[in-house]
Backbone as CSV, one residue per row, in Angstrom:
resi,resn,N_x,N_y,N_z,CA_x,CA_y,CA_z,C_x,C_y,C_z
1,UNK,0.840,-1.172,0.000,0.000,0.000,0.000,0.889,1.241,0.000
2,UNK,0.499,2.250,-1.175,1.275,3.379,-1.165,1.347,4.380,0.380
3,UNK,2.056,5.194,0.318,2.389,5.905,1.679,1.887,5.388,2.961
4,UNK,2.224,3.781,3.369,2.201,3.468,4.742,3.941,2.657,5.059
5,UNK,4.424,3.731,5.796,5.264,3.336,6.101,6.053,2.105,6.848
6,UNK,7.224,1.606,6.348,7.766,0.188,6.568,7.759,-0.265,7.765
7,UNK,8.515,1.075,8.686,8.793,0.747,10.045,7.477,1.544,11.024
8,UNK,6.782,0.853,11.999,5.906,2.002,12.456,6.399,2.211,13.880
9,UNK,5.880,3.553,14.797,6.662,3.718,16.153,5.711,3.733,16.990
10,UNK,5.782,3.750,17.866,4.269,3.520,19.155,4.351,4.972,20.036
11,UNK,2.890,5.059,20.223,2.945,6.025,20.953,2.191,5.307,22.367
12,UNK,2.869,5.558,23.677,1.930,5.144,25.009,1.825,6.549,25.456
13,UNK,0.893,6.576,25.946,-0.111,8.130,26.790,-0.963,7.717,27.732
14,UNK,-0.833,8.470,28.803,-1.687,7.930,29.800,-2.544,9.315,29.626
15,UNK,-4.224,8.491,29.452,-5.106,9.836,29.217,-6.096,9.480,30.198
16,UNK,-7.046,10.946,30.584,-8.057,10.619,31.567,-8.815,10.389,30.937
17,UNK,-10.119,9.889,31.450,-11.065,8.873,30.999,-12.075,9.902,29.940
18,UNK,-12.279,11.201,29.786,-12.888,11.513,29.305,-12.311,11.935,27.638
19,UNK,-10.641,12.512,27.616,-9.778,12.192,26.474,-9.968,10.877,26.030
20,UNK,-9.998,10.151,26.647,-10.056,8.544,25.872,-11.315,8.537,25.247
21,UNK,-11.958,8.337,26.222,-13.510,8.427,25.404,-13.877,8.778,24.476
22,UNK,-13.480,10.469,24.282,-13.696,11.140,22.858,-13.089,10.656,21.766
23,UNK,-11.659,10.573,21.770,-10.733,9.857,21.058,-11.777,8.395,20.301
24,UNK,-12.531,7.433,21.327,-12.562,6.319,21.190,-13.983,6.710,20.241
25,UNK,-14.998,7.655,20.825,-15.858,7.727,19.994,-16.258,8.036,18.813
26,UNK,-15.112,9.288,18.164,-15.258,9.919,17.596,-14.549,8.715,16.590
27,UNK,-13.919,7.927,17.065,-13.172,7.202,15.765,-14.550,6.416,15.386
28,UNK,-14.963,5.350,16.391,-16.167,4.879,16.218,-17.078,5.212,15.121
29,UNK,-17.735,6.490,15.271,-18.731,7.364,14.856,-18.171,7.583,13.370
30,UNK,-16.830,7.633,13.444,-16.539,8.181,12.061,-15.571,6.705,11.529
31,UNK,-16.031,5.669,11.876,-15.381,4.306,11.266,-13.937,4.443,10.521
32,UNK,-12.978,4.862,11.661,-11.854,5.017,11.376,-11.042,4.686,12.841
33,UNK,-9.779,4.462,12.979,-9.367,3.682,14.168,-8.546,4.879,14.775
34,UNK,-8.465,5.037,16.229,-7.752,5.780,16.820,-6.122,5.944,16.648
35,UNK,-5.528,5.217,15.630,-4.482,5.152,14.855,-4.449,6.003,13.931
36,UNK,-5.324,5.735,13.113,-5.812,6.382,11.931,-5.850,7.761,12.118
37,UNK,-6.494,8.344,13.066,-6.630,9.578,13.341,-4.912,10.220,13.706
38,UNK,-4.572,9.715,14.821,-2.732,9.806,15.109,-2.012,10.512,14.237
39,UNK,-2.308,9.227,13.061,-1.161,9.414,11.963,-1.493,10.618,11.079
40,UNK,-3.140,10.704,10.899,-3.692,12.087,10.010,-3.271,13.019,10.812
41,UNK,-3.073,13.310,12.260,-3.020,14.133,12.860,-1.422,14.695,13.009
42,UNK,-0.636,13.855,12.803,0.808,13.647,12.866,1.645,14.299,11.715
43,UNK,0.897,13.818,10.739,1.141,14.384,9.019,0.789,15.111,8.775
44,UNK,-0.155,16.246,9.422,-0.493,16.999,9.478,0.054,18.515,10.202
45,UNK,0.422,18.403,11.300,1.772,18.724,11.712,3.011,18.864,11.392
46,UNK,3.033,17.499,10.686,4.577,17.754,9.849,4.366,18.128,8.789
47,UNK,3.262,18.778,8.358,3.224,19.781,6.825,3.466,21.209,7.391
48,UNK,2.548,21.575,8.653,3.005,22.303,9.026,4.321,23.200,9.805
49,UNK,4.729,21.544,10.130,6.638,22.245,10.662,6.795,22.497,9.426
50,UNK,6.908,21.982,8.163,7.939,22.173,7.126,7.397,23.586,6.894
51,UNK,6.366,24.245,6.932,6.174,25.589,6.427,6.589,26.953,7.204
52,UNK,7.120,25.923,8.362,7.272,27.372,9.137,8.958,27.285,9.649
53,UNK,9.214,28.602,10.307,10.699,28.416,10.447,10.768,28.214,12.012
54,UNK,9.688,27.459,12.551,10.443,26.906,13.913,9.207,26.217,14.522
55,UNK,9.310,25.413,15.383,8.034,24.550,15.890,7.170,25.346,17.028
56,UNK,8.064,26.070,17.514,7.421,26.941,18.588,6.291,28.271,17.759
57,UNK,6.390,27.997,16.579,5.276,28.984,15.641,4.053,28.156,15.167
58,UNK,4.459,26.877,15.572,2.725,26.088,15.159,2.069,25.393,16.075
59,UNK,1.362,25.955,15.826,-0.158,25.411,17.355,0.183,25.541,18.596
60,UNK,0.587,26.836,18.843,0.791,27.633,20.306,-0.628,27.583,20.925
61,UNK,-1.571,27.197,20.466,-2.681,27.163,21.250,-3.158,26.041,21.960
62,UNK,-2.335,25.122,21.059,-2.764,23.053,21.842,-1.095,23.151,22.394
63,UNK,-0.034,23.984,22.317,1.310,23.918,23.527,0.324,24.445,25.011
64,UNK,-0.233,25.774,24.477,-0.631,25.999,26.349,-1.825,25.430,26.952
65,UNK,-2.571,24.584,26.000,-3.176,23.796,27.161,-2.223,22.494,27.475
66,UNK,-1.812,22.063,26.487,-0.561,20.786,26.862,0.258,21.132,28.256
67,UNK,0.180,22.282,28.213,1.359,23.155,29.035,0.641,22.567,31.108
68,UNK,-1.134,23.557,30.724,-1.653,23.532,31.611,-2.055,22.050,31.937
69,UNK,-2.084,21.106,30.894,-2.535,19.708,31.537,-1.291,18.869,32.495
70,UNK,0.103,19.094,31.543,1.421,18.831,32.040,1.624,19.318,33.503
71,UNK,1.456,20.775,34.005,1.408,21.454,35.149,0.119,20.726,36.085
72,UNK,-1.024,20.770,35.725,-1.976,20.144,36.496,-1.398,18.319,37.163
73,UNK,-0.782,17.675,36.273,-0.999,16.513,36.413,0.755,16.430,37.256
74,UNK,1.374,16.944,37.518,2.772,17.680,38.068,2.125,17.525,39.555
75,UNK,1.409,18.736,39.789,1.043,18.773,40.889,-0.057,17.961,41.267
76,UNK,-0.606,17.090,41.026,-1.488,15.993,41.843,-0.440,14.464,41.734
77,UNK,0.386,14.908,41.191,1.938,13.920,41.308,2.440,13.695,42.741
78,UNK,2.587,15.165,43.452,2.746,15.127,44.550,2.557,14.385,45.614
C-alpha cells in the first residue's frame, strides 16, 4: 500500500477517561481507528513544521493547554 510506512513507532499516553472516550468515539462514529486519526493528525503537523521556520510557531494554542494539563498533572503527582 502506497504511503504506509515500513517501520511504524508507538505512541503510550496515559489519558483521563474523558480524552479517551472522545478519542474512542469519535473514531467509532466516524469508522476510522484511533491510529488512523494519530497518523492524520501527525502528518499533518509535519506539513506544518515544514512551512514554518520553527516549531514553537505552530499550534501555540494546543502547547498551552498541553502546558496547563502537564502542570496540572505535576502537581497531583505530589
Amino acid at each position: 500500500m502506497a504511503g504506509v510506512p515500513k517501520q511504524r513507532e508507538a505512541i503510550h499516553a496515559y489519558l483521563s477517561e474523558e480524552a479517551h472516550g472522545a478519542f474512542q468515539t469519535f473514531a467509532e462514529e466516524n469508522g476510522v481507528s484511533v491510529t488512523g486519526l494519530l497518523e492524520a493528525l501527525g502528518l499533518e503537523l509535519m506539513a506544518e513544521l515544514s512551512m514554518s521556520s520553527s516549531s514553537t510557531d505552530v499550534r501555540q494554542d494546543w502547547v498551552k493547554r498541553a502546558r496547563k494539563i502537564d502542570a496540572e498533572r505535576r502537581r497531583r503527582g505530589r
